[in-house]
C-alpha positions in Angstrom: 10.4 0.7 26.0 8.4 3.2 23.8 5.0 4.3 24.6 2.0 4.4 22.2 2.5 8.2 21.5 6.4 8.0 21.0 5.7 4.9 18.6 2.8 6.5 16.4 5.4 9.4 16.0 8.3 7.5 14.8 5.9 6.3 12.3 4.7 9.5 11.9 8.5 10.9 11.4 9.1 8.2 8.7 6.3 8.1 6.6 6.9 12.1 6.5 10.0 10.6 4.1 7.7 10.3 1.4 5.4 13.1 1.3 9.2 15.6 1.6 10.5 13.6 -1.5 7.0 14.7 -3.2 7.3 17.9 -2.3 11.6 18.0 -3.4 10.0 16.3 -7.1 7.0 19.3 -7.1 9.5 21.7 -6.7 12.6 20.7 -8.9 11.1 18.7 -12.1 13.7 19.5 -14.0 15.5 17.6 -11.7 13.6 14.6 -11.8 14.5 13.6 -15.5 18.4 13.3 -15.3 18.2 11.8 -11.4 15.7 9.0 -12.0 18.3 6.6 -12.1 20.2 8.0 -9.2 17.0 8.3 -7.2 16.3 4.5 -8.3 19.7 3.2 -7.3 19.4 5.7 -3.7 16.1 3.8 -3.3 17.3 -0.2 -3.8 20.9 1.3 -1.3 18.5 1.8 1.4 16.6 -0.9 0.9 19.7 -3.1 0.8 20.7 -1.3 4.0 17.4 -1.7 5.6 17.3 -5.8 4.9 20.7 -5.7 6.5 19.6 -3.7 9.6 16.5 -6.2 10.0 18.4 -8.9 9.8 20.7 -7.5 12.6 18.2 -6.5 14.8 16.1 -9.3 14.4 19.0 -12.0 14.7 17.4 -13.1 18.3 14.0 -14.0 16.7 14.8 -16.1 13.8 11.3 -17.7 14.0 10.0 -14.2 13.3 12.7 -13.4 11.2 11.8 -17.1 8.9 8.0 -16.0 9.1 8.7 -12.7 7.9 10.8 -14.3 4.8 8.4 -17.1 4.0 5.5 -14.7 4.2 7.1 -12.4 1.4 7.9 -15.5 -1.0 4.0 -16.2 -0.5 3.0 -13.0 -1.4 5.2 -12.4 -4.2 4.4 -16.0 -5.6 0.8 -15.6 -5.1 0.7 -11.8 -6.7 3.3 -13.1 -9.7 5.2 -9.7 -8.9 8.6 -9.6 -6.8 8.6 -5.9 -6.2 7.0 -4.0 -2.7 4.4 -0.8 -3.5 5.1 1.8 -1.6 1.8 1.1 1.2 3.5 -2.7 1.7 7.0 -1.3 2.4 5.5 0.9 4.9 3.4 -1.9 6.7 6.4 -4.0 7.0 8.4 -1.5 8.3 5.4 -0.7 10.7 5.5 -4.4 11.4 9.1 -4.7 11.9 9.3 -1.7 14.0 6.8 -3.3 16.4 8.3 -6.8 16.3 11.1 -4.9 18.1 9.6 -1.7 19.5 11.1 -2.7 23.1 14.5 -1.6 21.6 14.4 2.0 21.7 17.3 2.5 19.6 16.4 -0.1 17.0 12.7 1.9 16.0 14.4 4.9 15.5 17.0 3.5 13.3 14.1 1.3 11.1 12.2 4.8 11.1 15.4 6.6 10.1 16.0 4.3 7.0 12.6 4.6 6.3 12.5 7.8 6.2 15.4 8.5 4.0 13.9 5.7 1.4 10.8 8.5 1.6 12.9 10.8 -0.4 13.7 9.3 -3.5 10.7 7.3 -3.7 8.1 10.5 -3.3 10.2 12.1 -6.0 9.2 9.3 -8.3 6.4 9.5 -7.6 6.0 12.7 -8.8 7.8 12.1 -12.0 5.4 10.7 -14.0 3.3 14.0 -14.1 5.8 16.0 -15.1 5.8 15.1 -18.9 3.1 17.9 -19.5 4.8 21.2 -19.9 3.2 22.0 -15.9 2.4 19.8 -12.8 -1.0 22.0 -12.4 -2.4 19.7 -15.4 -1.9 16.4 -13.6 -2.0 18.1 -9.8 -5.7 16.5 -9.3 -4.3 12.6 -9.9 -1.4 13.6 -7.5 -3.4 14.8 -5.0 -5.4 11.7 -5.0 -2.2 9.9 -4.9 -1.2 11.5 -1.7 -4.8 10.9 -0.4 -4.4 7.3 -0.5 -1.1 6.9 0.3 -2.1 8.8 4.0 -5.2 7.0 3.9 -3.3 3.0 4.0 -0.8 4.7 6.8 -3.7 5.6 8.4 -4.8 2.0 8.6 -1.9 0.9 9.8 -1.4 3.4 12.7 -4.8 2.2 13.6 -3.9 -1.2 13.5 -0.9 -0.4 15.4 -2.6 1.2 18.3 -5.1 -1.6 18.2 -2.0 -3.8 19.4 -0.9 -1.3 21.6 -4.5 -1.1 23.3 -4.9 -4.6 23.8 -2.0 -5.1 26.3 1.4 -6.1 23.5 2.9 -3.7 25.3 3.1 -1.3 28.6 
């Protein structure tokens, strides 16, 4: 059983993923160019391998497990896009990770995953702004990228301990 502190920092750990793949595209762009398609195909591995591990840890719960499926094909349907942002892949792995936080093990391997689907995905995010000759022309929309990526986790570690306050767990 995790506490609220241990939980907010396997959250923490995996949403660190993403801002250490920004930092890996900021310092090697002329990286980014020749391994967008490797960093593409990394990214839809672990996301393959994270549908898997969900599906293995959740295979108890198959109500939640149904829910969790039908309330995707709703969302997709009703947004006409079948593709997760970055901020919705995070909240359902936030989600997830609670639906079975009293499995020690099984947070820290969702976080894991997560974290390593960080990496390529904060490198692409940074490849966009390298077309201009330097990243210090487009560093100002970046920043404000990173701003509101950390300002939707905060949300949801504030939802999160919202849960944990009100008595889900010990």
């Amino acid at each position: 059983m995790l506490t609220l502190l241990q939980f907010v920092f396997a959250l923490l750990a995996s949403y660190a993923g993403l801002y250490v793949g920004v930092l890996l595209g900021i310092n090697s762009p002329e990286e980014l160019k020749p391994g967008k398609k490797y960093f593409h195909l990394c990214k839809d591995v672990l996301f393959l391998i994270l549908i898997f591990a969900i599906i293995y840890l959740l295979r108890e719960q198959w109500p939640s497990l149904l829910l969790l499926f039908v309330t995707y094909v709703f969302f997709r349907v009703v947004h006409k896009r079948w593709t997760f942002t970055l901020q919705e892949f995070y909240i359902c792995i936030a989600v997830i990770a609670l639906m079975v936080s009293k499995d020690t093990g099984a947070v820290f391997l969702l976080t894991s995953i997560a974290f390593l689907y960080g990496l390529p995905a904060g490198s692409l995010i940074v490849e966009p702004y390298t077309k201009h000759k330097t990243l210090l022309v487009k560093r100002r929309q970046l920043i404000y990228k990173a701003f509101n990526l950390t300002a939707d986790f905060i949300s949801v570690l504030a939802l999160i301990t919202l849960v944990f306050l009100f008595g889900t767990f010990k």
